[in-house]
C-alpha positions in Angstrom: -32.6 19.4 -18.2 -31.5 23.0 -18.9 -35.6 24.5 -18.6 -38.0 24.9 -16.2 -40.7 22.5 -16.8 -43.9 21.3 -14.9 -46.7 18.8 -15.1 -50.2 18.9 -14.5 -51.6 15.1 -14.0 -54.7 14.1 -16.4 -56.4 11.1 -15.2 -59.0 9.1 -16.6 -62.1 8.5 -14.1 -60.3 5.2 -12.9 -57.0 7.3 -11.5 -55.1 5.6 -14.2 -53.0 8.5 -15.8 -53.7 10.0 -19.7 -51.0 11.8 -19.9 -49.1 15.7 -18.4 -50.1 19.2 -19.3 -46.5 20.3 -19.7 -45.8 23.6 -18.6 -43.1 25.9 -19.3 -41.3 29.0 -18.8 -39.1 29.4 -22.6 -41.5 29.2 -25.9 -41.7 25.8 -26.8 -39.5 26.3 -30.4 -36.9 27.5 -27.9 -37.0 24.4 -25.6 -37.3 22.2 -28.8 -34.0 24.1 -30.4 -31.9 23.0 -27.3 -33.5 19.7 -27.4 -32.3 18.9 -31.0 -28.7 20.4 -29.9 -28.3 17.9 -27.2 -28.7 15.6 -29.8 -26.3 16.2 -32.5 -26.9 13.0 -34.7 -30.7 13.6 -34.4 -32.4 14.2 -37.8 -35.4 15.6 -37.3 -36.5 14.6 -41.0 -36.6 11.1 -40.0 -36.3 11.3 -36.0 -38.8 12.9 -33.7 -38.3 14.8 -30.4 -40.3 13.4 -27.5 -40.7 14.6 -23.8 -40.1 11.0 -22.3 -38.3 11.8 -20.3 -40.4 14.0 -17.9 -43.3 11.7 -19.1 -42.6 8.3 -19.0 -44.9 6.2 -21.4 -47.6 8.5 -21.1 -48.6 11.7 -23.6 -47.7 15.0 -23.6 -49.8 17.8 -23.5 -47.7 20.8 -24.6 -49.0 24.3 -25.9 -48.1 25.8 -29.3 -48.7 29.5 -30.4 -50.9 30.2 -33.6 -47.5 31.1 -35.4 -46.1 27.5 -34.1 -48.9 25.5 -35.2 -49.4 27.2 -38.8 -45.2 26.9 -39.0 -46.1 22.8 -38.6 -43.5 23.0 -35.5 -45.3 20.0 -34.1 -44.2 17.6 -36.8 -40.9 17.6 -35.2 -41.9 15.8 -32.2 -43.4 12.2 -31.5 -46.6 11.4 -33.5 -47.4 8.7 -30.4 -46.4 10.6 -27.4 -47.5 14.5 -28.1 -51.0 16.0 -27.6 -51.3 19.7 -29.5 -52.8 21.8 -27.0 -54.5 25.2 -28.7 -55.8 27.6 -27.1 -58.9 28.0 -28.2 -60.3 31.5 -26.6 -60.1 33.5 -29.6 -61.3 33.4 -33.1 -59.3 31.1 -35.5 -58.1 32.2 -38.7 -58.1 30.4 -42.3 -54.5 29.5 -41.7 -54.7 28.0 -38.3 -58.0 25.9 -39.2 -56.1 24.2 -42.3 -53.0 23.6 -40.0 -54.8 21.7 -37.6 -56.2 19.8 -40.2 -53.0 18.5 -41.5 -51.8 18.1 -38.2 -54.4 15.5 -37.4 -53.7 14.1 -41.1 -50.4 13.4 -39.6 -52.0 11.3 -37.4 -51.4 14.0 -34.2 -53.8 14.4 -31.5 -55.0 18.1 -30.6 -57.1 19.5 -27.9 -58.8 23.1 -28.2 -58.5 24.6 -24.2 -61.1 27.1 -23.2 -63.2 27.0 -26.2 -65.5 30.3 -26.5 -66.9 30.2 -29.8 -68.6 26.7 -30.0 -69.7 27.3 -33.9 -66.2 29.1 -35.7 -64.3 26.6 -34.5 -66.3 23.8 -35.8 -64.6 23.1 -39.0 -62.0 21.2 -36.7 -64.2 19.1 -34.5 -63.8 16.6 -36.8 -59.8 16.5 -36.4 -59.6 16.9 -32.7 -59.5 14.3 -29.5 -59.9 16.3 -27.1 -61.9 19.4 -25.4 -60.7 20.9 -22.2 -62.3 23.7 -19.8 -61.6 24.9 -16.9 -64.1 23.3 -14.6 -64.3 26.5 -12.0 -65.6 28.9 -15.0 -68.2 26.5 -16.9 -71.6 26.0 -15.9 -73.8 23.8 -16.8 -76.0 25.9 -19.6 -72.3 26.4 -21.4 -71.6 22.5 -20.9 -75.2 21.8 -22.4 -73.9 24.3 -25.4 -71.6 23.2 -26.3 -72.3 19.1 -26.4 -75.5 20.0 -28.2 -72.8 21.6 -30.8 -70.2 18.7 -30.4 -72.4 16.1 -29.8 -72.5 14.9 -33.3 -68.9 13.9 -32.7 -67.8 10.3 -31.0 -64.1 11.4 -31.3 -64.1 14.4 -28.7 -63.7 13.4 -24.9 -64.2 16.6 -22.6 -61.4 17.3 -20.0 -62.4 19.1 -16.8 -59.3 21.6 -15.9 -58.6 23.2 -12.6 -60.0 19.8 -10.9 -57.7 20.2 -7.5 -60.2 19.4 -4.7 -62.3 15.9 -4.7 -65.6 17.3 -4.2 -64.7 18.9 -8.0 -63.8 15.8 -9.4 -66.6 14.4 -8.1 -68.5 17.2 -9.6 -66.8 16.9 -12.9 -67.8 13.4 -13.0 -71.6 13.8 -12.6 -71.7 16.6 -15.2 -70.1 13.7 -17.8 -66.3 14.6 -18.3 -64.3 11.9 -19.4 -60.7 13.1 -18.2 -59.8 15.3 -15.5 -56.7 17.6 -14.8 -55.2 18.8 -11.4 -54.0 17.6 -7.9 -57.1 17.1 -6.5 -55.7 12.8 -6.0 -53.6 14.4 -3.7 -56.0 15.6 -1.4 -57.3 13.8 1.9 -61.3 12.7 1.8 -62.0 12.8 5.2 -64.5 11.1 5.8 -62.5 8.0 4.9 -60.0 8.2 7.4 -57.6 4.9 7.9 -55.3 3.2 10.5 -51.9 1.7 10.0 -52.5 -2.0 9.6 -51.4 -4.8 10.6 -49.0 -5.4 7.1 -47.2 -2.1 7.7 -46.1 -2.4 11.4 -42.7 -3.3 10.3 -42.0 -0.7 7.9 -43.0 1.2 10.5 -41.1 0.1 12.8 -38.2 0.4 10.7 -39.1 3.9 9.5 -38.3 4.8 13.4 -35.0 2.5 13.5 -34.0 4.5 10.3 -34.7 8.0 11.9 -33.0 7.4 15.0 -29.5 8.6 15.8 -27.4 5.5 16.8 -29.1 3.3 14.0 -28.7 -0.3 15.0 -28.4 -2.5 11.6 -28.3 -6.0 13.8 -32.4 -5.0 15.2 -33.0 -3.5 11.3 -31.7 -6.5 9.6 -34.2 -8.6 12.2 -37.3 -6.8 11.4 -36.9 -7.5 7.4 -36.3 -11.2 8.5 -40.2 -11.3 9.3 -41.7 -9.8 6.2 -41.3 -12.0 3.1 -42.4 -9.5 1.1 -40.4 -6.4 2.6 -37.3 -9.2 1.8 -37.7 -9.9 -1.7 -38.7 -5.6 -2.2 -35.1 -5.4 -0.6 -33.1 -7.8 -2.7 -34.7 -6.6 -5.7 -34.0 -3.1 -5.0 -30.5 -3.9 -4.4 -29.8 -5.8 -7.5 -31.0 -3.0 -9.5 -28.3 -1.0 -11.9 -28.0 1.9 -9.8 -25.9 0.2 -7.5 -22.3 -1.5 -8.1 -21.5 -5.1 -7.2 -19.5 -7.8 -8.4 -22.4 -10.6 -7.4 -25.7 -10.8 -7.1 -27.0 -10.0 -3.8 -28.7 -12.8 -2.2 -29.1 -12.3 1.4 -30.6 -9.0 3.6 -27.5 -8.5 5.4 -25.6 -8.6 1.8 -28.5 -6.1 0.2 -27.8 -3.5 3.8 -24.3 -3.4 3.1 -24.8 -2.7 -0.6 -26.9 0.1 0.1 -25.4 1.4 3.2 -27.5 3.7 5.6 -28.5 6.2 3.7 -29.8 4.6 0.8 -31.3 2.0 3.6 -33.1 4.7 4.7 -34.5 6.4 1.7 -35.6 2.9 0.6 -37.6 2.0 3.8 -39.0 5.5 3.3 -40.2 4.7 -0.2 -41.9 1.3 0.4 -43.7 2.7 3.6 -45.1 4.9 1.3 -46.0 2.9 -1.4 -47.5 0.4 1.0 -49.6 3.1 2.7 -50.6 4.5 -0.7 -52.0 1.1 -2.2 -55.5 2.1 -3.2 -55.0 5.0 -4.3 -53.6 6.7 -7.4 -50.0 5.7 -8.1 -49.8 9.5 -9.1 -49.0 10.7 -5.3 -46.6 8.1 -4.5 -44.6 9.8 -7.9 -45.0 13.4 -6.1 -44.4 12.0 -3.0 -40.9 10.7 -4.5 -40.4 13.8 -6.0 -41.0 16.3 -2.9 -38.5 13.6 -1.0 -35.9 14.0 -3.8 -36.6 17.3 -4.7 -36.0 18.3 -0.1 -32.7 15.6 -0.5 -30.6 18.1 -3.5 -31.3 21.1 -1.7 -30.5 20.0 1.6 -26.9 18.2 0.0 -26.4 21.7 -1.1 -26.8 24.1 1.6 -26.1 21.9 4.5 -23.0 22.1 6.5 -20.4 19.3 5.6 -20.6 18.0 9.1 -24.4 17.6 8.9 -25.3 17.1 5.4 -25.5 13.3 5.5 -28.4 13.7 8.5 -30.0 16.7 6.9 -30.0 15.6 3.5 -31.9 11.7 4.9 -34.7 14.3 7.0 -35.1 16.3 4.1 -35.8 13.3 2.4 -38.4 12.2 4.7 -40.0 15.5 5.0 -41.2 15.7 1.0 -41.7 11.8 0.7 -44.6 12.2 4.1 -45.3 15.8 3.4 -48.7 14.5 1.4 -49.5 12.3 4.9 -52.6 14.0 5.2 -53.7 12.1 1.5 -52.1 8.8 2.5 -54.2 8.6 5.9 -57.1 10.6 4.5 -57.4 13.1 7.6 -55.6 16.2 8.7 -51.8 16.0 8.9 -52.0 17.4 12.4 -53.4 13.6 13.5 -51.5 11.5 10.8 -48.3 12.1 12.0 -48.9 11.4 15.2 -49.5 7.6 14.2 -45.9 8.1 12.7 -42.5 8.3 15.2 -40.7 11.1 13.7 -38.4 13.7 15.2 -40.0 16.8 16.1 -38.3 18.4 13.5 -39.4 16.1 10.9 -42.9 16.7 12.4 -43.1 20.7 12.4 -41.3 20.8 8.7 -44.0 18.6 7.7 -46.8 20.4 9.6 -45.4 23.7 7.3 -44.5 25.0 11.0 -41.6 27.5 11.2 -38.3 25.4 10.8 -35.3 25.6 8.3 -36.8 22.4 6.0 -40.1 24.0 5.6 -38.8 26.3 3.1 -37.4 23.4 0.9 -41.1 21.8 1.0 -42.4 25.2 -0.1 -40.4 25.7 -3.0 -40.6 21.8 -4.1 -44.4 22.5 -4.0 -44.2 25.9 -6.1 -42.4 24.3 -8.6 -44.5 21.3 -9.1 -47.2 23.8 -9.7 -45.1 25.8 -11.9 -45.6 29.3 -10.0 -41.6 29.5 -11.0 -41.5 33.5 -9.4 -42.5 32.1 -5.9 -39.7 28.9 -6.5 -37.2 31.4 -7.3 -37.8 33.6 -4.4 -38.0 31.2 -1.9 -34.8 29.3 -3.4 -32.7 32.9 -3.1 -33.6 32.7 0.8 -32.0 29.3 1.2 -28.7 30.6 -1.0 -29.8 28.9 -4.3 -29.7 30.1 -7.8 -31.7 29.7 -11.2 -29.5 27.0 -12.5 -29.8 25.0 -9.0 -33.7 25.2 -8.9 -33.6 24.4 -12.7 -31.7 21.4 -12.3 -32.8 19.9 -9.1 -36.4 20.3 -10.4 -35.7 18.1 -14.2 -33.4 15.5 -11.5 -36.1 15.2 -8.8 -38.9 14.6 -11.7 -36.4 11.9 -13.5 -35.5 10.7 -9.8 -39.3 9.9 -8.7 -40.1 8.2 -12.7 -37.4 5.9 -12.4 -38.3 4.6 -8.5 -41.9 4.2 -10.5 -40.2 2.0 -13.0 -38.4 0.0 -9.6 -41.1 -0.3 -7.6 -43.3 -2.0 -10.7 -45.8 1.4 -10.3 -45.4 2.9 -13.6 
């Protein structure tokens, strides 16, 4: 993936995911160009582009200019998998109206962002799916505008923008938005704070073994004994295709040695997560999975060779926890300590001053697409455009297909 790209979660009221606002640095006909070059027996008269890959099976909400969309440059992308996003601030013109129209013709779904003028752009509403505003700059008397102008029309859902606390959601929700957009699932609520239970001792337990410096597989290899479940995660995780054998792996001993340590590790690492995540949307175990991976490529790049292999497995473990404070619904400061982790670990985590932190930080600007900040932080740790660029398209492809593993997509 040779572009900067990030995605914005839209969820439906139940936490299932609609789709990503894609987001990204190069105008889109760019992107798309490069796109159609990496394919070189693509024809776009009969094939489409699509964005899977970043997306999985869900849509794509991608942004197009007013000299895009009256060009038709969304016909050259997937029907099924791309939303039209327009922004709808400012006046439309003849041109832009009748493209739209034949856009939706096409059988394309489009949502107008920031709509001002409720009555000029009406000529559309009865071509488009969607409506999105950003919930922090609405009040009710413009919501109560503008469905007295829309209401007429079952096929517009309203998305609430900007959504990245609960208490907006939650907000959102009584004021009748249908969809909702931002990382507010990634926030703690407090109030529901929440103990390790019984269930997860062992991945616990195992998450210390792991993190320890003289690991000891004979006292690992006991612990998954006494999970059933924890077993057949293992074996299927091992008889995946990411990992080379010449027989199925049938026993836990045979699945440690197929991974070795540090892929032991990283997959304890994952299922604690996803264990302590169950409940909640699937959507921060992914940017869990992403931080972890994300951490992991920048710490195989600028660690020492002597210390890489233990750098790279913390680093790991710093962005997989780093959302702790979600997973146990209270402050991170009293989460961890429920967790036996290095102090390092701890104080990278905690955004305290240590070498790691900085590889959290710029994971998290990127996920939110403030690219400036990424690339300023990444020049402190020795990195370059080309690193962040690619470590950012890998991590996001990384965390998708561990989805795919862990039956969470």
């Amino acid at each position: 993936m040779e572009y900067f790209v990030s995605r914005r979660p839209i969820f439906k009221a139940n936490q299932n995911l609609l789709g990503y606002q894609l987001n990204f640095v190069d105008e889109i006909e760019n992107i798309m160009m490069e796109m159609a070059y990496q394919y070189e027996n693509l024809n776009l008269n009969e094939e489409k582009l699509n964005f899977s890959e970043i997306t999985g099976k869900s849509a794509a909400f991608i942004s197009f200019n007013e000299e895009n969309l009256i060009e038709l440059l969304p016909k050259k992308l997937s029907v099924d998998s791309t939303v039209i996003d327009v922004d709808a601030s400012m006046s439309p013109t003849e041109e832009l109206v009748q493209a739209l129209v034949t856009l939706h013709e096409l059988g394309y779904k489009i949502c107008l962002s920031d709509l001002n003028n409720v009555l000029e752009w009406s000529p559309v509403y009865p071509s488009i799916t969607y409506l999105k505003f950003d919930f922090n700059s609405i009040t009710s008397d413009d919501l109560l505008r503008i469905v007295d102008c829309v209401g007429c029309y079952p096929n517009i859902y309203l998305i609430a923008g900007g959504v990245e606390q609960r208490e907006v959601f939650e907000a959102a929700m009584e004021m009748g938005f249908r969809y909702f957009e931002g990382f507010y699932f990634s926030k703690p609520e407090i109030k529901m704070s929440r103990a390790i239970s019984p269930a997860e001792t062992s991945l616990a337990e195992l998450l210390y073994q792991t993190s320890t410096t003289n690991v000891d597989l004979s006292t690992i290899i006991e612990i998954i004994k006494r999970d059933v479940y924890l077993t057949y995660k293992l074996l299927n995780y091992a008889n995946t295709v990411f990992f080379k054998r010449r027989e199925e792996v049938s026993t836990i001993k045979q699945a440690v040695v197929t991974l070795g340590l540090c892929e032991l590790k990283r997959f304890i690492s994952i299922v604690f997560t996803a264990t302590l995540c169950k409940g909640r949307s699937n959507e921060l175990i992914r940017l869990s999975l992403y931080r972890g991976k994300f951490c992991e490529m920048v710490a195989n790049i600028i660690s020492s060779p002597r210390s890489i292999q233990q750098d790279a497995a913390e680093a790991f473990l710093i962005g997989l926890l780093s959302l702790i404070d979600a997973i146990f619904n209270e402050p991170a400061e009293l989460a961890i300590k429920k967790l036996a982790l290095s102090d390092s670990i701890k104080s990278a985590i905690l955004n305290q001053d240590s070498e790691m932190s900085s590889y959290l930080a710029c994971a998290k600007y990127c996920e939110q697409g403030r690219w400036e900040n990424a690339l300023v932080c990444a020049e402190k740790d020795g990195l370059n455009t080309s690193d962040i660029k690619r470590i950012n398209g890998e991590a996001l492809i990384w965390a998708d297909n561990q989805m795919n593993i862990l039956n969470l997509d």
